[in-house]
C-alpha positions, 0 to 999 in steps of 0.5 A: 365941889360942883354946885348941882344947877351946874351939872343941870345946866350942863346936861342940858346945855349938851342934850341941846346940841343934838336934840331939837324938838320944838313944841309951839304953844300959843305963849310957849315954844319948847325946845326940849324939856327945860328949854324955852322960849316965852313971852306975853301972848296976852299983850304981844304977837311974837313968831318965833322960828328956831332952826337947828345948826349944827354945833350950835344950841339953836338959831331964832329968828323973831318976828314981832307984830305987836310988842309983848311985854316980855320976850324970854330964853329959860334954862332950868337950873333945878332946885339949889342956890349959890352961897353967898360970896361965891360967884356965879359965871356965863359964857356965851358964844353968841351972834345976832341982836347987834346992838342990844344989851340983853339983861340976864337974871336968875329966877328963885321959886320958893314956897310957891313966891317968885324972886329975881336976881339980876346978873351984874352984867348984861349979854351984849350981841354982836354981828359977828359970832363972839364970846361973852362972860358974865360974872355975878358975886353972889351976895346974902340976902339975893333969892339966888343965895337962898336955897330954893325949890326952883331955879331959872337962867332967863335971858330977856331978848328983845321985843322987836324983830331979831336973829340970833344964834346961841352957839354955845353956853356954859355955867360955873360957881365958884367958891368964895375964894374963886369969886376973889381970885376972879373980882381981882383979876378983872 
């Protein structure tokens, strides 16, 4: 059975190949509804510049005056969770931020309470166009195994001037069965 944060982000994964719609706000740059870039206005001064390219999500180039706390890609996921032994994968086709280990987490939002839960694996960048997959056994007691009201991909990127073309994203749940089939076979 399909876990519904994959058919979310699969919605919006696609509707991101067509649909560019930039929106600027002042620690805010919107994509489309439910794709986003942030980072801390309050601490930094981050330019970002997103270009459309044709069969890719999106190119950025980032230019960073002053170093933000944080700088973040969010995908919406919706409301859901994974079970517990199940195993959560990303695949990435990605380019730019050679030399950068990128850490990805899920955030939980439940009852109005924020809970990370980091992804086994970093996305490493590459200066040339390659594919990344991440694989996350989902254990008891992660806020991702929980059920919540909200779910976000966050994908850290870095605070330092960069470019970067994601050209294509993917997001699967396996069963806890899948999770060992995939465990044994790396």
């Amino acid at each position: 059975m399909t876990n519904p944060i994959e058919l979310t982000a699969s919605s919006l994964i696609h509707s991101l190949r067509f649909e560019h719609l930039p929106d600027h706000d002042r620690d805010k740059l919107t994509l489309r509804d439910g794709a986003y870039f942030s980072w801390d206005a309050d601490q930094g001064d981050a330019t970002l510049r997103v270009r459309p390219k044709l069969g890719s999500l999106f190119r950025l180039d980032a230019e960073i005056a002053r170093k933000p706390r944080w700088l973040n890609f969010n995908l919406s996921l919706g409301p859901g969770h994974v079970p517990a032994g199940s195993a959560l994968g990303l695949v990435f086709e990605i380019e730019g931020c050679e030399g950068e280990s990128l850490p990805v987490f899920i955030r939980a939002l439940k009852g109005g309470e924020l809970a990370d839960t980091p992804i086994a694996m970093p996305l490493r960048g590459a200066g040339e166009p390659v594919q990344r997959t991440l694989i996350h056994p989902v254990a008891e007691g992660q806020p991702l195994a929980q059920p919540s009201d909200y779910l976000t991909l966050v994908i850290q990127l870095p605070r330092t001037n960069f470019s970067m073309e994601l050209r294509n994203m993917t997001l699967f749940v396996t069963d806890p069965d899948g999770a060992k089939a995939l465990a044994a076979a790396s």
